[in-house]
N, C-alpha and C positions, 0 to 999 in steps of 0.2 A: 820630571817631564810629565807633560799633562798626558789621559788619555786621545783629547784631536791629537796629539802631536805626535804623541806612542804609534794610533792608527797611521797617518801620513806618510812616517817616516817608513813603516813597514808596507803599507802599498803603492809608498813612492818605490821602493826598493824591490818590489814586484816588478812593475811597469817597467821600471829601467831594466832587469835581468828579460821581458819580455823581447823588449826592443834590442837590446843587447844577442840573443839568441838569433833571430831575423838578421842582425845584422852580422852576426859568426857562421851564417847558414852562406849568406850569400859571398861573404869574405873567402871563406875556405873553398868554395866552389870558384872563382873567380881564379885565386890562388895556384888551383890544380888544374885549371884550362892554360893559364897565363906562365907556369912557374913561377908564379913570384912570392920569394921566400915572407918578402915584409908583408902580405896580405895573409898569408899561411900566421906569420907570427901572432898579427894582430888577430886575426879568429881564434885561435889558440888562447892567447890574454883573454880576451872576449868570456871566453867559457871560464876561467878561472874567477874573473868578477862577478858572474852569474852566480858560482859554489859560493864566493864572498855575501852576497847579497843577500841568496836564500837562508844560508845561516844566520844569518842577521833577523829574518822574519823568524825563523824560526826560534830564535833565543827571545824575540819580544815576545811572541802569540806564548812560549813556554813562562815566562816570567809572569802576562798576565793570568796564566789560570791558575799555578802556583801561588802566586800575592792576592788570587779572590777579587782581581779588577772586573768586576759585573757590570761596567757601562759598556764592555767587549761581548756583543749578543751571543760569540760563542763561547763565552767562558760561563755567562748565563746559564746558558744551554746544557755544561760540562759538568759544569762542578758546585757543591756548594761548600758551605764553611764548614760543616761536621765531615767531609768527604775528606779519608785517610788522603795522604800528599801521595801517597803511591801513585794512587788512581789519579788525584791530578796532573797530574807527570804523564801520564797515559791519555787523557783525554784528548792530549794532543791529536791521535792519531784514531776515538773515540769519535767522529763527529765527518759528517762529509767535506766540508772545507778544511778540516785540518790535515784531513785524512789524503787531500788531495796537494796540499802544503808539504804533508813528509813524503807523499811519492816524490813529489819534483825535486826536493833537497836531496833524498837521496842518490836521484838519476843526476844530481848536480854535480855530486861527490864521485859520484861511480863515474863520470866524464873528465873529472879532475885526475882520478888515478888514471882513466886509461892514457890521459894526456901524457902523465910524469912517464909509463911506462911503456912509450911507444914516443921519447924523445928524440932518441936516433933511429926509429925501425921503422920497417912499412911506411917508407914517405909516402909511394903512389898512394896506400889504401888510406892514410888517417885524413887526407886534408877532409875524403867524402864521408869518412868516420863523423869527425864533424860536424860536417853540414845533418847528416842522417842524425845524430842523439840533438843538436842545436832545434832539429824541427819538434824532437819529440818533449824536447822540453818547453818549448815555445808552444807546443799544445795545452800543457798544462798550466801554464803561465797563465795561457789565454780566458781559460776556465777561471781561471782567481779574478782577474782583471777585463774583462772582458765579458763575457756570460750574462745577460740579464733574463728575465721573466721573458715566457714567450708575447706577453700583452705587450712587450715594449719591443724595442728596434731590435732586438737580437744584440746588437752590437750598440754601444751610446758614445758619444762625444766627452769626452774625459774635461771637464775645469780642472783649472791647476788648484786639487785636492779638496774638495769641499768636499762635509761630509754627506750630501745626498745622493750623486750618483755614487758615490763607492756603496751606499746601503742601498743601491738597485742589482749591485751585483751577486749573483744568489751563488756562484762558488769562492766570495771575497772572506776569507778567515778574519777580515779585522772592521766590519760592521759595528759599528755603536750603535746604542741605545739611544732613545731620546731624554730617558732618567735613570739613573742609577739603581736597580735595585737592593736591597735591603741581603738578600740570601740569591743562592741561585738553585737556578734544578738539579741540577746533582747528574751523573753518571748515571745512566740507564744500570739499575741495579746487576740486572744479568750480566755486564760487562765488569763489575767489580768484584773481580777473582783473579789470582795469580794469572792466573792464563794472560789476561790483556796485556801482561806488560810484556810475555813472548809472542803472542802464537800470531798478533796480527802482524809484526814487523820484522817475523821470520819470514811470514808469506808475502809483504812487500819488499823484502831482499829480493827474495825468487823472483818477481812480477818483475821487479825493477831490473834485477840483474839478466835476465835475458834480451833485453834490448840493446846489449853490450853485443853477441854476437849476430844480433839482428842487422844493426847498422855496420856491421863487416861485411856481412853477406851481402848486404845492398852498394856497399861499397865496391865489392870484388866485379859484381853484375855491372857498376858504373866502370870500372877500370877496365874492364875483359882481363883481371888476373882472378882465373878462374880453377887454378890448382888448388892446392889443399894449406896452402900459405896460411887462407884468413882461417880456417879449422884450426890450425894448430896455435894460430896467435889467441884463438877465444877459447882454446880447451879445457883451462882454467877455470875459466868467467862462466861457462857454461857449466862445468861441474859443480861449480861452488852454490852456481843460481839454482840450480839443483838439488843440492842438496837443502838449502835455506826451501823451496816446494816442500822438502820430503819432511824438513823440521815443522814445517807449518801444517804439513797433514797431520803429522803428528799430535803435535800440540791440540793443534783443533779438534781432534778427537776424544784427546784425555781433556779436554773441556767439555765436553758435548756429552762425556761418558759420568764426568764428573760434580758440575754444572748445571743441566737440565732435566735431571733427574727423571728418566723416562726405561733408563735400564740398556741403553745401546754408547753406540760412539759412531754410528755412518746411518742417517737417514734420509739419504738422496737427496737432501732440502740443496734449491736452486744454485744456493750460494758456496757448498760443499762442492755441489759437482763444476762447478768455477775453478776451484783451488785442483780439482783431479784434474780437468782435462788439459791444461796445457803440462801438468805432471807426467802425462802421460803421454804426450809427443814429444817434450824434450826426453824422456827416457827413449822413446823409439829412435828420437838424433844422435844421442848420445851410441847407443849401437850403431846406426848406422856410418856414422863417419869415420867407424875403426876400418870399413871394407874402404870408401874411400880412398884412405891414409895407406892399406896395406894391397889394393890391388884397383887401383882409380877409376871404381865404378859409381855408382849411384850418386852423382854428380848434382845432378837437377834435382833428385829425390831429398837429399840433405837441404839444400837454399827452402824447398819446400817445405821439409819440417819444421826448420827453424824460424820462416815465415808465421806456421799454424802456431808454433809455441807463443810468439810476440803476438800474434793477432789474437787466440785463446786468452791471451793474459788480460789483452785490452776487453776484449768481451766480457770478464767477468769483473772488471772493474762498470762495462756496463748495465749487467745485471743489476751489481749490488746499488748501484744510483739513481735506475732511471727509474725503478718501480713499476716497471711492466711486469716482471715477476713477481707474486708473494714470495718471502721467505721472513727467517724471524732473524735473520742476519743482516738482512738489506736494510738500508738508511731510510729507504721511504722516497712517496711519491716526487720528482724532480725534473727540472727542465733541462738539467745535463744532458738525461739518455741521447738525445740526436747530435749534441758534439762529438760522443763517441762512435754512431754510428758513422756520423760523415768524416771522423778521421781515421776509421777502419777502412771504407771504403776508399779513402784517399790512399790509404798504406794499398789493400788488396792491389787496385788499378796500375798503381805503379811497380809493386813487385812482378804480376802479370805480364805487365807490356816490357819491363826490362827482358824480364825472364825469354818473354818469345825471340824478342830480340837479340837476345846473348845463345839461343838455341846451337847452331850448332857450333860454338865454340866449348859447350857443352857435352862433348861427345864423350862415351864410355872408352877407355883406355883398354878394357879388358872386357870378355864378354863372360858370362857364368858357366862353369866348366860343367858342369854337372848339379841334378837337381839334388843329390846326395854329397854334398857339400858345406862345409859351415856358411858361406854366402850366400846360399838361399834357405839355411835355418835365421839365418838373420835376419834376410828380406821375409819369411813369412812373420817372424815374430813384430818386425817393423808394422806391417800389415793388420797384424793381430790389435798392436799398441793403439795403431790409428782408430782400425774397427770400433775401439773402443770407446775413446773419445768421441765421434763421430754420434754412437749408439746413445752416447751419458748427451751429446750438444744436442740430440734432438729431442731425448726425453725431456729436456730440459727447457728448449725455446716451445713447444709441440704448445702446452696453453697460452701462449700468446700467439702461434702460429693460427689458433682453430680462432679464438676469439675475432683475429682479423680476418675467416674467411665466413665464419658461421656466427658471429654476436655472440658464440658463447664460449666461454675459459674452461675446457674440460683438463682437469687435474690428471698429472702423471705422478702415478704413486710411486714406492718404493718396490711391489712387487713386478713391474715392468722393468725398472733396472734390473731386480737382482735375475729374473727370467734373460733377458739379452745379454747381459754381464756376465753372468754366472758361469754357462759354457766359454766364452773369451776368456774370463781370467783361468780357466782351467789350461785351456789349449797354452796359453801363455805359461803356466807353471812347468805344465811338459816340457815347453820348449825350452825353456833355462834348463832342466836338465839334459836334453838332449844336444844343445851344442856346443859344449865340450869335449863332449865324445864322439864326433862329426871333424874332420880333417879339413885344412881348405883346399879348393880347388876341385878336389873329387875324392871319394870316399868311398873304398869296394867294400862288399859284403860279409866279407868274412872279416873286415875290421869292423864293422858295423855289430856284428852278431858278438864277437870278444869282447866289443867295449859293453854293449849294452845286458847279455847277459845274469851278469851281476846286480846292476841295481833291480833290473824288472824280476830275478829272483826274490830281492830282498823287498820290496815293493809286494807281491804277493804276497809274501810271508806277513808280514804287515798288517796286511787286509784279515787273512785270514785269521792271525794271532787276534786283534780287534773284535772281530765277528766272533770268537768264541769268548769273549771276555762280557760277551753283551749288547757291544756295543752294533746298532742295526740299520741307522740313517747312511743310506747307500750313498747320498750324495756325500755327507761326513767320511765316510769309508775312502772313496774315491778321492778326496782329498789329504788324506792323510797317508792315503796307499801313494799318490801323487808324488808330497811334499818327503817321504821317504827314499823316489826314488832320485829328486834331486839331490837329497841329504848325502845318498851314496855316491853318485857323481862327483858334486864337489870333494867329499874325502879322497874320492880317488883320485883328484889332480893334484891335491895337497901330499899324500901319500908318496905320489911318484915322485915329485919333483924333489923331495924329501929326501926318500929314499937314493936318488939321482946323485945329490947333495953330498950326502955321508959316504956313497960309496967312491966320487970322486974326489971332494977334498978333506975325506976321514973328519969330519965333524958330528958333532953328538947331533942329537933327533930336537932338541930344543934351539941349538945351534943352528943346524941346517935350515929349522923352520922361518927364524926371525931374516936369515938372510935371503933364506928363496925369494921371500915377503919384501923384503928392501930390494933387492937385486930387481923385482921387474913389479915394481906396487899400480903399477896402472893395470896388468892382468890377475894377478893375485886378490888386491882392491878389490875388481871389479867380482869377485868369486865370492868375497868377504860380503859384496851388498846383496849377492845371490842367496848368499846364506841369511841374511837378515828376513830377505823375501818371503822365502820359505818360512822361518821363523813364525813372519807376520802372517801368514798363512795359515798357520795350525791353530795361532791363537784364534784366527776369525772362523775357522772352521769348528772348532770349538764352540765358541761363543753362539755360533747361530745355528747348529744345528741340534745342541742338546741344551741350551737353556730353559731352564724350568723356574716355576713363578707361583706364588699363590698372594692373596688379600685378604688380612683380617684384621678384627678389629678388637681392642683389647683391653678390659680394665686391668689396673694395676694387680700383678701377683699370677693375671694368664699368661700363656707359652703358646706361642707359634711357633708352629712344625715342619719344617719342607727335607725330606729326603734324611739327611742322617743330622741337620742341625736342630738344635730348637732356642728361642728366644724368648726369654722373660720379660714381660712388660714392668718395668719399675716405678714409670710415672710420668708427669711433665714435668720438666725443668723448662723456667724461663728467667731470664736474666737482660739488664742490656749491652750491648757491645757498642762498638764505637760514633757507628752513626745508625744503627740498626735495633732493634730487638729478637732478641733470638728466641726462639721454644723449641726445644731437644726433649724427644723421648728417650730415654734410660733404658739402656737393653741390656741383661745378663746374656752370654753367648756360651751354647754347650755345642759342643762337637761329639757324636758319638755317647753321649750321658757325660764328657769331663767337661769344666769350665774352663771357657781358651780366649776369653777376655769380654771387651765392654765395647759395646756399642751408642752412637749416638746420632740418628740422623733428624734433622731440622729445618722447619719453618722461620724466615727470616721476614721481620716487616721492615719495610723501609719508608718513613715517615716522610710527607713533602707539604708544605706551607698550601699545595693548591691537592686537597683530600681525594680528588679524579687521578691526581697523579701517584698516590700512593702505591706502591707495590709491595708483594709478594713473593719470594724466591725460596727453592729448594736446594738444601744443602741435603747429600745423599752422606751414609755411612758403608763404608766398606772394609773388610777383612779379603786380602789377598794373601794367596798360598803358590807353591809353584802347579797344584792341579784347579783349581780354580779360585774364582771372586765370590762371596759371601755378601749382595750388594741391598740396601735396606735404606727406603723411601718411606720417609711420613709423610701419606697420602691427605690426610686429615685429622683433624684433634678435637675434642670436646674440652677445652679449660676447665669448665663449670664440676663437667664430670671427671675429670680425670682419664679420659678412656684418648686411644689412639688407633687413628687405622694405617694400615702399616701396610707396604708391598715387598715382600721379601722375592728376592731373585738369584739364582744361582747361574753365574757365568763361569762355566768351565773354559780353563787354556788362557785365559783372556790378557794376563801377566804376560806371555808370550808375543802379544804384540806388539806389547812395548818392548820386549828383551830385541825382537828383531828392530823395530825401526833403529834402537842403537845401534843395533851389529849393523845396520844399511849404514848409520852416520861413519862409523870407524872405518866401514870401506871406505865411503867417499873420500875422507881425510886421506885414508892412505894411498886412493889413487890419484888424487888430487896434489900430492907431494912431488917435488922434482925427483925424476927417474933417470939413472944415467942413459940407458937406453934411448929414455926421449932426446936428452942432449945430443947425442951422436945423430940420430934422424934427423931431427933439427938442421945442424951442422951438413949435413951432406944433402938436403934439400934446397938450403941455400948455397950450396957449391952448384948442385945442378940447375937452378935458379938464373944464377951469373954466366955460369955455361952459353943457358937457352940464351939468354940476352944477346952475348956476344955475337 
């Protein structure tokens, strides 16, 4: 099959899933006014075609960058012939049109399963389930098919498939060339490292998959079934899209850390604090809907959060497109950005006005007994979570805020985050220690003073063991004196419940544990990604308040020094690799005067047919230990001479952040498993359900 016909076939296959979405928006809506089952069936079908179709674009756009078809402007654009297949397999999701291709396949997919798995459940809530992902995907559709240049109609008249208007569509993934080239440009070098092929389509899992419990929530607001029904049918969907956030911070960091060779892994760049803030209101929902679920409060508070998580997610997908913001992540200058504002503004409007609307059927079932209480440790931490997001959205919009009121882009650095953030994530570590040990309902004094005791003992102790050790960065101090005192917390719920265990059905301490752990893994879980937290905490406290650095520069046979290592310059090495040329400095590594191995950090060229296109990348070398990172930048080189200038960096703890964000994954997993416990709520929720009805 020819490329036209390659192209056609794939944004014929667009356009009909576009039209197809509209027409399951308005089926399913029609269905749940009407009862009528065969309109419900047919938008249900409807949505199943659509997951058919988009895979279909999605397996041509993968075939042409794989097979090197370069009359496909994006494959052009992606890949060339010396680019490893890894990377063209990636470039899929590599390029703003393709990128906007796997969002929609996947929210195609994520529609498909909630179909399969809500075949007999929640009839009132799915027909608006429906209609609500049918629109969001009929957004994105619209961006492929629809989208032109702002000099043209916004909107154009479609001929049956010719290739001119499709190549006026500037989010269309299947644009042709007018001639074939020869090679293509290749994968933006900085993107070709392991990282691409996880760290971007962990974090559109999380984007994508929160609009699963978005279109519940909008659905519950359209039906007035405003119990905790639709919370517990998306509790899942919500943890899992969560957890795929937490994997993509991740990832994104150990790229950022590993990748851009600058000596860090968080620097506030635009596009970063994109991936945090909706990570950090679905973490505030995620708390919040357990008080819901267990004492039917914070009712409006949850629709709300869950709101800001789907509406944060779309904003940072506006960020990185419309190029109002610098960053070194975003796609670049784009006439997208105002489809997304005007389909934020279309979501905010309508959440609002249902919302006022559904007001007081919305009312608290319970009031808060007490401010010494785990429900309003929750509600401040809730508060804290938002605060923070809130602080990261305006440092973040604040240069295109001043631009549009004063003509000029004044930059918001990183030490304005870490100043606003800094005390919030502190208050926020407290507070994970301190509401376990907090009762619900009300909590007197003298259990207040028993529980806490002990860790603010061992928290001291802490501090001061540290401070005689040397160590003098107060804010370091307080952070580590911190994440100690939740360290002992957590032991102590695992301890009791342990102890609980063996002395009521005599099983060993190994025994008791794994079943405490199964027996209730949505609380336990949830203690497990506590512990990650913290974990994650020591390493970044580590890392940022006692990293030390120096610059030098080195003929073959000298030794750079920093603190107790020293490093032998041995020479250049340069060689070629696959589509690149490498030049690696040769480092002998002494620890303390003994030799504890070899280092290599390098200069990459990455050659391109048009000589402005050529780039430059940094590959960093590292030695990690369980007390710190050993991390080594070649800043520069002299060929001729032989000589190397080098930035050596000592990140203490820094292991530790990654040890936690797994220990965060392993909780999630495990509170994300069926819990018998949930079954039985479940079960007698929909007993009382049938009840109300009756």
């Amino acid at each position: 099959m020819s490329e036209h016909a390659l192209a056609d076939l794939a944004y014929a296959s667009l356009l009909i899933s576009f039209f197809l979405t509209i027409y399951a928006a308005g089926a399913a809506f029609f269905a749940a006014r009407r009862q009528r089952a065969d309109w419900f069936a047919s938008a249900r079908n409807a949505m199943f075609v659509v997951a058919g179709l988009t895979t279909l674009a999605v397996a041509i756009l993968e075939w042409a960058l794989i097979t090197h078809q370069f009359r496909f402007e994006y494959v052009a654009l992606h890949t060339n012939r010396a680019q490893p297949l890894f990377y063209s397999v990636a470039a899929l999701w590599g390029g703003q049109e393709g990128s906007l291709l796997f969002w929609e396949w996947l929210l195609a997919l994520f529609t498909a399963i909630v179909l399969v798995q809500n075949r007999d459940k929640n009839r009132e809530l799915i027909p608006y389930v429906i209609a609500g992902l049918a629109v969001a995907q009929g957004f994105f559709l619209a961006l492929m098919t629809l989208a032109t240049e702002p000099a043209q109609s916004g909107f154009i008249v479609l001929t049956p498939f010719t290739r001119d208007p499709m190549n006026a569509l500037v989010g269309n993934p299947f644009r042709l060339l007018d001639f074939t080239p020869r090679d293509g440009q290749g994968l933006n070098p900085l993107l070709q490292n392991p990282g691409m092929f996880i760290h971007p389509v962990t974090q559109y899992l999380g984007y994508v998959g929160f609009t699963i419990p978005f279109a519940f929530a909008m659905a519950a607001l359209f039906t007035r079934r405003l119990s905790d029904t639709w919370i517990r049918t998306t509790r899942r969907w919500t943890l899992v899209a969560w957890l795929f956030l937490s994997l993509g911070l991740l990832f994104g960091m150990q790229w950022a850390y590993m990748e851009l060779g600058w000596g860090g892994y968080w620097g506030w760049d635009p596009v970063e604090n994109a991936s945090l803030m909706p990570w950090l209101t679905g973490t505030a929902y995620l708390h919040s809907v357990m008080i819901q679920e267990r004492r039917g409060m914070l009712k409006v508070w949850n629709l709300v959060l869950v709101m800001l998580t789907f509406c944060l997610a779309i904003l940072g997908t506006f960020i990185t497109r419309s190029g109002v913001i610098e960053s070194v992540h975003a796609f670049g200058v784009s006439s997208l950005g105002p489809w997304f504002l005007v389909f934020l503004g279309v979501t905010l409007l309508s959440f609002v006005y249902l919302l006022f609307n559904r007001m007081n059927e919305l009312k608290e079932e319970n009031e808060l007994d007490s401010l010494l209480s785990r429900e309003s440790s929750f509600l401040l931490n809730n508060l804290i979570l938002v605060g923070a997001a809130f602080a990261t959205l305006w440092g973040t919009i604040f240069p295109m805020v001043s631009e549009a009121f004063t003509g000029k882009k004044v930059t918001v650095g990183a030490p304005f985050f870490n100043q606003v953030n800094g005390p919030i994530f502190f208050a926020l570590i407290i507070l994970i220690g301190i509401c376990p040990l907090i009762g619900w309902r009300r909590a007197t004094p003298e259990n207040l003073l028993r529980n806490f005791l002990r860790p603010f003992v061992v928290s001291i102790l802490v501090a001061v063991a540290l401070f005689g050790l040397g160590v003098r960065e107060w804010y370091g101090l307080l952070a580590f004196s911190a994440a100690s005192f939740v360290l002992v917390t957590i032991g102590m719920e695992f301890y009791r419940g342990v102890l609980a265990r063996m002395q009521s059905e005599q099983e060993n301490p190994v025994i008791a544990l794994v079943r405490l752990v199964a027996n209730n893994r949505r609380r336990y879980g949830g203690y497990i990604v506590h512990l990650g937290v913290v974990l994650a905490v020591i390493g970044i406290a580590g890392s940022t308040f006692y990293q030390v650095e120096t610059q030098v520069n080195l003929k073959p046979g000298e030794t750079a020094r920093l603190k107790h290592y020293a490093l032998q310059y041995d020479g250049l090495q340069m060689y070629p690799a696959e589509n690149h040329q490498v030049i690696a400095a040769r480092l002998t590594v002494f620890e303390n005067g003994v030799r504890v191995g070899t280092l290599a950090p390098e200069k990459n060229f990455y050659p391109s047919p048009n000589p402005d296109a050529s780039q430059w990348t940094t590959e960093i070398a590292v030695r990690t230990t369980a007390l710190e990172d050993l991390y080594v930048i070649l800043a520069g080189f002299d060929s001729q001479a032989n000589t190397a200038t080098l930035k050596v960096i000592i990140n203490p703890l820094v292991v530790w952040l990654w040890i936690g964000f797994a220990t965060l994954v392993a909780g999630t997993v495990i509170a994300a498993l069926p819990d018998p416990r949930e079954a039985r709520v479940t079960a007698r929720a929909r007993v009382q359900e049938v009840l109300a009805q009756a």
